[in-house]
PALUM-624176 format. One record per residue: residue number from 0; chain; x, z, y of N, C-alpha, C in turn. Coordinates in nm, 3 decimals. Example, Ala and Ser with C-alpha at 12.3 -4.5 7.8 and 13.67 -1.06 7.14 Angstrom:
2
R  0  A  1.319  0.780  -0.569  1.230  0.780  -0.450  1.320  0.780  -0.330
R  1  A  1.285  0.708  -0.225  1.367  0.714  -0.106  1.290  0.787  0.003
This chain:
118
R  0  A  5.480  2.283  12.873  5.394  2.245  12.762  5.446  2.309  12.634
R  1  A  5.347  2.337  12.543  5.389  2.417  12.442  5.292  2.359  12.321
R  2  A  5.372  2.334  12.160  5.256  2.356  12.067  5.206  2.442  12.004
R  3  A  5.060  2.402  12.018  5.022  2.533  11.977  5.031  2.642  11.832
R  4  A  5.075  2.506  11.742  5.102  2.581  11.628  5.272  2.672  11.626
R  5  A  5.359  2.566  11.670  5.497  2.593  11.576  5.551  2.704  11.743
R  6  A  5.475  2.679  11.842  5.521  2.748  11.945  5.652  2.706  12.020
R  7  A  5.665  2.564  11.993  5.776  2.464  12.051  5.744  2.466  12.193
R  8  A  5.915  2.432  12.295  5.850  2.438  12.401  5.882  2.282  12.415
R  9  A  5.804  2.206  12.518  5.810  2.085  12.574  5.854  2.054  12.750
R  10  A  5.950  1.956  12.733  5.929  1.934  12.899  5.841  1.883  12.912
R  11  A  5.762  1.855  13.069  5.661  1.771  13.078  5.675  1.709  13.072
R  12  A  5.590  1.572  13.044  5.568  1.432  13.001  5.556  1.356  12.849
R  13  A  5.564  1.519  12.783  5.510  1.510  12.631  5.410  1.549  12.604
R  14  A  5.248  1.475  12.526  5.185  1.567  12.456  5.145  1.558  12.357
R  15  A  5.221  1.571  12.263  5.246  1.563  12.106  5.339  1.596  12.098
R  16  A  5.333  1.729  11.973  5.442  1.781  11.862  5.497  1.667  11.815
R  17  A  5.629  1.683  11.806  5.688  1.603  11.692  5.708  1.645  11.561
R  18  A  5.666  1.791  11.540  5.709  1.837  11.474  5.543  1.864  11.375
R  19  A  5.434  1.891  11.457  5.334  1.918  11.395  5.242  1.814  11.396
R  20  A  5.235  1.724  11.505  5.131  1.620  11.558  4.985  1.714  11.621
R  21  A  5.029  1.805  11.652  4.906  1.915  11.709  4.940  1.851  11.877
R  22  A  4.851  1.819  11.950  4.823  1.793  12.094  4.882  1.959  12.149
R  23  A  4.995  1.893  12.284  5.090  2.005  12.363  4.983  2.113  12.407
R  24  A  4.975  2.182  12.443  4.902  2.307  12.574  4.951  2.289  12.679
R  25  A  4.910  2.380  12.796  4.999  2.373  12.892  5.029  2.527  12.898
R  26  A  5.096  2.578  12.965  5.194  2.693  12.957  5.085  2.832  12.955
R  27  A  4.965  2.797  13.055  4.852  2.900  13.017  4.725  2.913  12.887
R  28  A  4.743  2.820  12.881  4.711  2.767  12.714  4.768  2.833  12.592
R  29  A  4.908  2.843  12.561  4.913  2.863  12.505  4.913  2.939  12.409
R  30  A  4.856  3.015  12.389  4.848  3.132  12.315  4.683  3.185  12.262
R  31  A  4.594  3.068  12.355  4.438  3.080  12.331  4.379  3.058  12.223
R  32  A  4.440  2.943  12.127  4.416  2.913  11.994  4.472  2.985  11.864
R  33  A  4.386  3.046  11.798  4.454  3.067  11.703  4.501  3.027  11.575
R  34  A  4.645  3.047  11.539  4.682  2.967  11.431  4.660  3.063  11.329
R  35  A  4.623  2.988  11.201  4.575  3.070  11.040  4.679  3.036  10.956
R  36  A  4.742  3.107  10.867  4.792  3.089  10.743  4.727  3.000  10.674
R  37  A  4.691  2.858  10.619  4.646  2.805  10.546  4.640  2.836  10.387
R  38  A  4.800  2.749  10.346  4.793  2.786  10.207  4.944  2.837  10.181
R  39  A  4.998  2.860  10.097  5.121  2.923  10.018  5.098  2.879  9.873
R  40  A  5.267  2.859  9.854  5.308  2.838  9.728  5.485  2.868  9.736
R  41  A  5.526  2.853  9.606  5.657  2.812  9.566  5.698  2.708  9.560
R  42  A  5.597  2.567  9.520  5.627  2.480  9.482  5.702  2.418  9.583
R  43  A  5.747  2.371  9.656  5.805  2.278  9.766  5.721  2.163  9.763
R  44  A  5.769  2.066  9.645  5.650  1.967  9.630  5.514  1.948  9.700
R  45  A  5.470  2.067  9.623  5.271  2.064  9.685  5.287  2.158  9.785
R  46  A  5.376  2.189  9.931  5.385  2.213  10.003  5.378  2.064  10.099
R  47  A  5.500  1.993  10.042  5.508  1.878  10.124  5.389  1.776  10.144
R  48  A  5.374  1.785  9.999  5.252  1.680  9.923  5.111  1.715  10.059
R  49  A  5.078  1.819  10.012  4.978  1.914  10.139  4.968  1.896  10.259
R  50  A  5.095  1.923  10.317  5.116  1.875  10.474  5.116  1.754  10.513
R  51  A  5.151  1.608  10.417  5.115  1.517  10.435  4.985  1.469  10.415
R  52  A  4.952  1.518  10.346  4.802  1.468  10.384  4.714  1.529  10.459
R  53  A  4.763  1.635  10.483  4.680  1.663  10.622  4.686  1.585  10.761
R  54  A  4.819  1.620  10.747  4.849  1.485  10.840  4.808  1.392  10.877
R  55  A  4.747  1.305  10.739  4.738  1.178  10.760  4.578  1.157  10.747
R  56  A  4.538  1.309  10.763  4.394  1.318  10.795  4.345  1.340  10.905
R  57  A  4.474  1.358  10.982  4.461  1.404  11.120  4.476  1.520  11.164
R  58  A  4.523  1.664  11.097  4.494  1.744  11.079  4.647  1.784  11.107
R  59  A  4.631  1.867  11.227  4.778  1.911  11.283  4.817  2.055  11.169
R  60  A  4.951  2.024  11.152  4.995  2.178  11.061  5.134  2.152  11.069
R  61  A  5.170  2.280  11.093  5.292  2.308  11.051  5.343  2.424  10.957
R  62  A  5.459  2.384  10.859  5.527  2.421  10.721  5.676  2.490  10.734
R  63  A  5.665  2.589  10.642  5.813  2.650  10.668  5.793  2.756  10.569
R  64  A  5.945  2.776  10.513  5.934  2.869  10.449  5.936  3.027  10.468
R  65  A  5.856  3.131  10.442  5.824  3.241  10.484  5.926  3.321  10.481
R  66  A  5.890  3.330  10.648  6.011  3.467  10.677  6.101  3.620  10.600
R  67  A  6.115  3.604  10.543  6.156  3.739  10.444  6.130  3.715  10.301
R  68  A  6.127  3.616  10.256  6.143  3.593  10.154  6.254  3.507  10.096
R  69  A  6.292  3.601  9.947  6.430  3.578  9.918  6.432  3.528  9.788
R  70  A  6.483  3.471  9.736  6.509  3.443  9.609  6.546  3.555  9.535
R  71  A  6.494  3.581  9.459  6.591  3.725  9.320  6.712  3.610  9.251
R  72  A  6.816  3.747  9.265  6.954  3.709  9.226  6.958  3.588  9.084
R  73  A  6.861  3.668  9.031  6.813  3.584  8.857  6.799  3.415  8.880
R  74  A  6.748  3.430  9.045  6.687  3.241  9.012  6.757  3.175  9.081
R  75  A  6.858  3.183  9.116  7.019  3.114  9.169  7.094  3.099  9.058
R  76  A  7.100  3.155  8.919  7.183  3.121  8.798  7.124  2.968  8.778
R  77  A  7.247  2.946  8.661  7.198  2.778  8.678  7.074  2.799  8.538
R  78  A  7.125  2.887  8.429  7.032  2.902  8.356  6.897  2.880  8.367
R  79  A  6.847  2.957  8.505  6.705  3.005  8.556  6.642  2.884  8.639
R  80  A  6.739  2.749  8.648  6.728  2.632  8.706  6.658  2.536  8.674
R  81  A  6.765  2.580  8.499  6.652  2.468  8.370  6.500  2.462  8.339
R  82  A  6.479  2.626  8.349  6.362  2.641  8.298  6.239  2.637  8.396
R  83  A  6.299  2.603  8.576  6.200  2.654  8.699  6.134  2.499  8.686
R  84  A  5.981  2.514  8.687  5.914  2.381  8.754  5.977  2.292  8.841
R  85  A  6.005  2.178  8.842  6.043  2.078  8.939  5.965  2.123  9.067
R  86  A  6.028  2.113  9.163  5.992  2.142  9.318  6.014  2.329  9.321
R  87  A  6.002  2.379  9.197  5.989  2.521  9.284  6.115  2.592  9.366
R  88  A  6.121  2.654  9.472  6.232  2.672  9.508  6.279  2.844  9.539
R  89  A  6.148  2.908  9.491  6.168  3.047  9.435  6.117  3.147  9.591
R  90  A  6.135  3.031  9.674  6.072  3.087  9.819  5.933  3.072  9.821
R  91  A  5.873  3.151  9.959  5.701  3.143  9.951  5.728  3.022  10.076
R  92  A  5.672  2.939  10.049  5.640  2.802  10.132  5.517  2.830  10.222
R  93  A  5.455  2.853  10.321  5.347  2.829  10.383  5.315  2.688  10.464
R  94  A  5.228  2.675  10.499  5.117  2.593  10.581  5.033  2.649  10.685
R  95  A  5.031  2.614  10.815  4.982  2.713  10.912  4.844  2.582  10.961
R  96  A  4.752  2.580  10.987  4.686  2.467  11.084  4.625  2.558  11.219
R  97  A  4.541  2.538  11.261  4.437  2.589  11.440  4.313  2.603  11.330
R  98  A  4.279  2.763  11.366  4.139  2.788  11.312  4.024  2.708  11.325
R  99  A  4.016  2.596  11.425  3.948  2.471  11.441  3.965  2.420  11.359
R  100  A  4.054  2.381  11.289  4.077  2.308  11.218  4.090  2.338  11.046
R  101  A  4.022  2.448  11.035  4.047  2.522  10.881  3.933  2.429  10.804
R  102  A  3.795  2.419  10.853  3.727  2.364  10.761  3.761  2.278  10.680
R  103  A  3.827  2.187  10.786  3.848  2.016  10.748  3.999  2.026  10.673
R  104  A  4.095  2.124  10.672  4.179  2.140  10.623  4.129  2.204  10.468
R  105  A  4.059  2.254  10.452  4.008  2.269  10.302  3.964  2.169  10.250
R  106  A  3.841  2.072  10.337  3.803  1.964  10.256  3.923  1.860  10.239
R  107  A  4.043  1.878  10.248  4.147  1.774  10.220  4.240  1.819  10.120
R  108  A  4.227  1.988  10.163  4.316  2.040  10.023  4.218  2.034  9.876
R  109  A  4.074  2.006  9.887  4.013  2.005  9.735  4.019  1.843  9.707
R  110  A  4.022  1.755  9.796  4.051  1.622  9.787  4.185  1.585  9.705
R  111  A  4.311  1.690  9.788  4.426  1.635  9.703  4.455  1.693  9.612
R  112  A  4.351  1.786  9.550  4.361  1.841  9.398  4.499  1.894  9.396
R  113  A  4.619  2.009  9.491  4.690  2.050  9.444  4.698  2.187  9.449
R  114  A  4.744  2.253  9.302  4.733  2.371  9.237  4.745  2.497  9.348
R  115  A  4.710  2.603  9.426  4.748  2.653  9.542  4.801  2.807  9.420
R  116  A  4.895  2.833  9.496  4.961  2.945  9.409  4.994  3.054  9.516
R  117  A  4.975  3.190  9.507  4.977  3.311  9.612  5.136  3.349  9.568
């Protein structure tokens, strides 16, 4: 068994992510659905903020911060600390959901009114 978003593997007798709440596949399954980039930001915050309420809309997703992206040397000083928005963490944050599931994942991201930043 596998999920289909985060690509976790499962022994049998699980079917639910723990990690996404996306329903398991089974081993020929997996790879039939496709997962979308949702949204991106810096913020951490309205990363988290986001994924929980999808969540709690029902709406399987999984979050992580994007592969190859680095902080510039500049925003590790403590200087550059003071002045960064609360939550930002200088990384690109994504949100992934199941292309099934994109519609209803928009109507929850204009619901929770948070700022989406590229």
């Amino acid at each position: 068994m596998h999920c289909p978003l985060c690509k976790t593997h499962y022994r049998p007798g699980y079917d639910l992510c723990r990690d996404c709440d996306a329903d398991l596949v089974s081993n020929k399954e997996a790879g039939t659905e496709d997962v979308v980039l949702f949204w991106q930001s810096v913020n951490s915050s309205h990363i988290a903020q986001l994924a929980d309420a999808l969540r709690k809309a029902n709406v399987p997703n999984y979050s992580r911060l994007a592969a190859g992206t680095k902080r510039p040397l500049w925003a590790s000083s403590p200087a550059a600390r003071l002045f960064a928005k609360e939550g930002t963490t200088g990384e690109q944050g994504q949100i992934f959901v199941l292309a099934s599931d994109l519609h209803k994942a928009r109507r929850v991201a204009n619901s929770a009114r948070i700022p989406h930043v590229e």
